[in-house]
N, C-alpha and C positions, 0 to 999 in steps of 0.2 A: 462811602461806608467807612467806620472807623472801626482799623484792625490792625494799629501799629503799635507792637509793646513796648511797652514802659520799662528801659532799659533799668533807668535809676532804681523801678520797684523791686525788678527782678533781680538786680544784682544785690540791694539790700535784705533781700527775702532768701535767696541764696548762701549770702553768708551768716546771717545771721542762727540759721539751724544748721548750716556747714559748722561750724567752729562748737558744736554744742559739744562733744564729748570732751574735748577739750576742754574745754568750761567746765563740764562734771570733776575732770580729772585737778583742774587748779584750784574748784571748791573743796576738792578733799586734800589739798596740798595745803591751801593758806587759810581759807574756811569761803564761807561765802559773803560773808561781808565785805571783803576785803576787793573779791572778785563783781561783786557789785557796786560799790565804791568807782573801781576803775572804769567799769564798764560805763556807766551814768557819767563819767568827766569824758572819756571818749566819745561819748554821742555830744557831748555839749563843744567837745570843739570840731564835730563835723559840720552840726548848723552854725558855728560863727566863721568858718574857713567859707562856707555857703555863700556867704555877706558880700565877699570878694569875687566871689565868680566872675568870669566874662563868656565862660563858652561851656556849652553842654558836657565837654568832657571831663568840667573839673567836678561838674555836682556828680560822675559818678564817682568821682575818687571822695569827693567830703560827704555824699549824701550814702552812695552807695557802698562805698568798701567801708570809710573811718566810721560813718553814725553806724555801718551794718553790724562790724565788729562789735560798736560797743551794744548794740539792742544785744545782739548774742549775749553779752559779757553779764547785761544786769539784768535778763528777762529769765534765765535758764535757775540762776539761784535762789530767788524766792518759791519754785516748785520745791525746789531739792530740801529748803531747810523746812517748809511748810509738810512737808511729807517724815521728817524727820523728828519734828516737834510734836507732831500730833499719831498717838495711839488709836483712841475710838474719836468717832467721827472726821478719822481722815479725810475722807470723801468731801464734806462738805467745808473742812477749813480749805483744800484744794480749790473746790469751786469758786468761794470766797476769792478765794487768791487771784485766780485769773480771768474772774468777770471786770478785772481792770481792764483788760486790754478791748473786752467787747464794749464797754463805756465808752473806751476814747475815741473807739472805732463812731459811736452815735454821737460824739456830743464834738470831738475834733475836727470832723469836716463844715460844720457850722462856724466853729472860732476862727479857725484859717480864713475863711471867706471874707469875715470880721475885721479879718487883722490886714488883710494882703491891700482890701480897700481902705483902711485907716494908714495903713504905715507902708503900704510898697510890699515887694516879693525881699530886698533886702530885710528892712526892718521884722517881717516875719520870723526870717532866720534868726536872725540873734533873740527876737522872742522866746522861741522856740526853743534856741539853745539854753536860753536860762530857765525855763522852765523845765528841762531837761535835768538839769544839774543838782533840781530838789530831788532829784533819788536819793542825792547823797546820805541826806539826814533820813532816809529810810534804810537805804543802809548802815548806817551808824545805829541804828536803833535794834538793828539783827543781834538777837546771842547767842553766844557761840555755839554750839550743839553740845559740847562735851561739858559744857558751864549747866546748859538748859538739862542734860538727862542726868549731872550731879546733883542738881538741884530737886529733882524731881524723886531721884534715892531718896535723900535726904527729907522730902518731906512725907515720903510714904514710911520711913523710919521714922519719922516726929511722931506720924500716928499710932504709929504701934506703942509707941513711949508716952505720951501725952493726950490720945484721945482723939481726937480729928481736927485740931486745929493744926491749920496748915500757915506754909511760911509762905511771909508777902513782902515782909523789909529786911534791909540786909542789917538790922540788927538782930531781927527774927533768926537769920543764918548762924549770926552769929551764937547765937545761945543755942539754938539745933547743933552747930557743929561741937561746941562743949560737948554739949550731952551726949553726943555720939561717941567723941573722945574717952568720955568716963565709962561708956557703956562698953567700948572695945578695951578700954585695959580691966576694966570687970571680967570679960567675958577670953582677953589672953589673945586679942585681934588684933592684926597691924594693924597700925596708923597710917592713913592714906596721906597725912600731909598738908589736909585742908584746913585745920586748924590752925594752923602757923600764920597763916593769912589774918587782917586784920580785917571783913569782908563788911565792918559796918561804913566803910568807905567805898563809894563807888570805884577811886582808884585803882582798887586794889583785885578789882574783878581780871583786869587781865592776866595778873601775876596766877591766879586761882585759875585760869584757862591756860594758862602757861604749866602749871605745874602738875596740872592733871593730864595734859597731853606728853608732857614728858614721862610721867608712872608707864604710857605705854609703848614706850623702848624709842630703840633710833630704829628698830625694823618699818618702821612704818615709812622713814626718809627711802631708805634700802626700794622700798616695792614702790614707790612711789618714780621711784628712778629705772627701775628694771621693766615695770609692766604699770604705765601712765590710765590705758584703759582697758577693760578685762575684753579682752576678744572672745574668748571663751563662749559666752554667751551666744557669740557667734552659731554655736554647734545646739544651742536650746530648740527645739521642734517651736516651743510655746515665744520664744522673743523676734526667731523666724515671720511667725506668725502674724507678732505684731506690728513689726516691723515694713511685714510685704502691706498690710491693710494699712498703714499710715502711709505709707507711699501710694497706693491707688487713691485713698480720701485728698494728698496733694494732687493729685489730677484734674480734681474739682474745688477746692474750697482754698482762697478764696475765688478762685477765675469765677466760680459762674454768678457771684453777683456785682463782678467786673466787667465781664461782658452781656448781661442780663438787661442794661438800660441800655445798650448802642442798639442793641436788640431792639426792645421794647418801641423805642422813638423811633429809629426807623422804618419799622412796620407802622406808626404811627397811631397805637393803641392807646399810647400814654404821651404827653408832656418831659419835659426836661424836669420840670420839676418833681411830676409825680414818679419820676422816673428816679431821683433822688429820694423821693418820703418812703420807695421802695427798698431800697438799701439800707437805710435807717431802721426800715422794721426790720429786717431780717438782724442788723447788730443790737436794735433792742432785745428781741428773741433769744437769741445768742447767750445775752450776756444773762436774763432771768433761766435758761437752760445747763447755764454753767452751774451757776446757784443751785438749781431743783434738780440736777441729776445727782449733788455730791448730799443731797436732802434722800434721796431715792436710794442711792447705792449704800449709805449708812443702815438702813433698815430692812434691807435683806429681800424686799419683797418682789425682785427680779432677780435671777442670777448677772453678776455682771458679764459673764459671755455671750450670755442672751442680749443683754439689754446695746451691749456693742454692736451686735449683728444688727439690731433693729434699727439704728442709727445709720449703719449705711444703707438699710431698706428705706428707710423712710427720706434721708437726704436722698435717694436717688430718682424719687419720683420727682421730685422739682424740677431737674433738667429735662426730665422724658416728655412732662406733658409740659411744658410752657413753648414748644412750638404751635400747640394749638389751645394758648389760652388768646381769650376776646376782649378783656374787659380789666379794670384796675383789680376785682374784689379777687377775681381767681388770682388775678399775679401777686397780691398781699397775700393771698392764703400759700400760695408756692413758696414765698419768700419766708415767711414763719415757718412754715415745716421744715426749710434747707437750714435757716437760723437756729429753731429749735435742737434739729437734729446734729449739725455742726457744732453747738456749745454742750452737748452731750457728749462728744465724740471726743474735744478735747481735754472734757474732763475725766474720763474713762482712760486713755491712754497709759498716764500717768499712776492712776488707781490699778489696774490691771497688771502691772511692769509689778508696780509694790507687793500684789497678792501672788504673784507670779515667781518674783525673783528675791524679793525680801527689803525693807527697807536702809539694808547694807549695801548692796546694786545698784540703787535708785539713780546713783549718776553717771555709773556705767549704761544702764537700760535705758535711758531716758535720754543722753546724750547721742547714742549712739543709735535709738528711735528717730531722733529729731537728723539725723544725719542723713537718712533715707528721705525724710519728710523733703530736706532743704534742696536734696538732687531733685527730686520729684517736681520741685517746687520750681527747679530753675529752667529744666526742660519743658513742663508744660505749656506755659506759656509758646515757647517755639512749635512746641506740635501745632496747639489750638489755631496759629496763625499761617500754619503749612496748610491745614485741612479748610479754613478762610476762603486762601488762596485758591487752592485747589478745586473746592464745589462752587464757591462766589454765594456760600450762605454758611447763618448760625447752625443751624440744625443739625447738621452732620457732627458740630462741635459739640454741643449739648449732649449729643444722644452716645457721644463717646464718654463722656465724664459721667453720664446714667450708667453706661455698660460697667465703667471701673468700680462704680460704687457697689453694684448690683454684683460683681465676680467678689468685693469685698467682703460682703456679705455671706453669701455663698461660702466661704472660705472660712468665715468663724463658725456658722452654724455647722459645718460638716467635719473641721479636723478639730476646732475647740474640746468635744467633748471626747476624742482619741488624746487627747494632751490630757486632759485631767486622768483617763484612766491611767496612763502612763505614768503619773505624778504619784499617784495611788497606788500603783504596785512598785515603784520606788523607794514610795514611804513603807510600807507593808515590808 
């Protein structure tokens, strides 16, 4: 029976949501590009340090600590600025955003196979590393937030001035900023500054992100130095909340469609391989879930504390009944509902923090969510292969990660709607 963890995964899964607020607090220091940039060259020299190995203990220091670090460094940012950019339809540029990761989950265990028999376990690595490294130009293409919501003033003042054409070139900028100039010494306004700037040059955009973060003071270095991440939040009933339910969902996801095929094959229900097209659908699932929930939560037509609850209801019956599924179609239908209901859950997390705490939080909340998620994330494993040990079966393991989903649930549906009235007589 195979029930020996995966040191390397657990230490990379570990730190990589370990180090998240940290990460929120250096995207609001240097911006998020900068912080993703670094992250994306730290994972690329932990799969080329890989190349070198001789002994298991070095892939965890280059696979597990260096690539952990940087997955932390360049995964955490693109939530933070995609939440930051987007006003209506947050929800679903969110989903957008992180049905990357359920992609690579379906289409990356195929390539490696690909690659490992083409080029060796070395040769992989350094694949991998350079493949790795094209974040960069994704990060390089991030703008900066204070540039992306001057910009967006600006062009909701074009329309009020000009009719509804809207800016798209930075010579477009540059004629909006004019106008705006003549419009504020019309009207006896400060000058914000931004006209000085020559912005029909891309160089000149960082000077323009420079000189608008400077208008708002050096108090910002000051707090940034005194209080890195808001603990505060700490004392919220509603981040309590979501916190304690992202920690019980690390209980189960991803372990149970990690230990779902050692299962499967050795009960002897399924193949090796079908036991593989089983995992595939669930990160298929996943990733069109990601998609269709930020489709769903933009249009109102669930509340999202309800639709959260429903998500641990529904991932939880996967693990309860798959000790007495018989046949391939039940365990693919188990697997879409745990997939479905998993790429909903991650995309709510994030959605829920924002309605919650305000898109000013976002990487206070979301960091320090993900920080619960990464203990969660590194202990389980260890229970799952105590409790292994201990009965000398799946089942006991399975029906523990039901139970946590199923208390998770429980938990939104009964104190969720005590947090909103609390919000409500706040506001009031």
């Amino acid at each position: 029976m195979e029930r020996g963890i995966n040191l390397k995964d657990s230490y990379g899964k570990f730190i990589a949501p370990e180090i998240a607020p940290i990460t929120g607090a250096l995207c609001e220091r240097f911006s998020e590009r900068v912080v993703m940039f670094i992250g994306s060259v730290l994972c690329c020299i932990g799969f080329i340090l890989s190349c070198f190995v001789t002994r298991i203990e070095h892939l965890l220091v280059t696979v597990g600590v260096i690539s952990g670090l940087g997955a932390g460094l360049s995964l955490l940012p693109g939530v933070l600025i995609t939440s930051r950019y987007f006003k209506t339809k947050r929800a679903l540029a969110n989903g957008i955003c992180v049905s990357g990761t359920a992609c690579g989950g379906l289409i990356m265990p195929r390539v490696i196979q690909l690659l490992v028999a083409e080029f060796g376990l070395r040769g992989t690595f350094l694949l991998l590393g350079g493949g790795i490294l094209q974040v960069c130009i994704s990060a390089a293409l991030l703008r900066p937030t204070e540039v992306h919501q001057r910009i967006v003033e600006i062009d909701e003042k074009r329309k009020k001035l000009n009719g509804e054409k809207k800016v798209t070139t930075n010579g477009e900028m540059k004629e909006v900023a004019v106008e705006m100039n003549d419009t504020k010494k019309e009207s006896g306004e400060k000058n914000t500054g931004l006209v000085e700037f020559d912005l029909g040059t891309g160089d000149k955009l960082a000077e323009t992100s420079a000189e608008l973060t400077e208008t708002e003071g050096k108090g910002s270095k000051k707090k940034f130095c005194l209080q890195i991440i808001d603990w505060s939040l700490l004392k919220s009933p509603s981040f309590l909340l979501c916190s304690t339910t992202v920690g019980l969902m690390a209980m189960c996801n991803p372990h149970f469609l990690y230990y779902m095929p050692s299962y499967v094959t050795e009960k002897g229900i399924v193949t090796k391989s079908e036991a593989a097209t089983l995992v595939s659908i669930g990160a298929a699932i996943d990733m069109f879930g990601r998609i269709g929930s930020g489709w769903l939560a933009d249009r109102n037509f669930i509340p999202l504390g309800k639709m959260y609850a429903l998500c641990f209801l529904v991932a939880g019956t996967a693990p309860l009944i798959l000790p007495f599924a018989t046949n391939m179609i039940v365990l693919g239908i188990l697997c879409s509902l745990f997939g479905l209901a998993a790429g909903f859950w991650f995309l709510l997390v994030p959605t829920l923090l924002t309605e919650y705490h305000g898109v000013e939080k976002i990487s206070s909340s979301y960091g320090l969510a993900r920080l619960f998620q990464g203990v969660m994330t590194f202990c389980s494993p260890l229970l799952i292969g105590f409790i292994l040990n201990a009965t000398d079966s799946y089942n006991a393991a399975f029906f523990m990660m039901s139970g946590c989903l199923f208390l998770a649930s429980f938990l939104v549906f009964t104190v969720e709607p005590w947090i909103l009235r609390h919000h409500r007589r706040d506001q009031s």
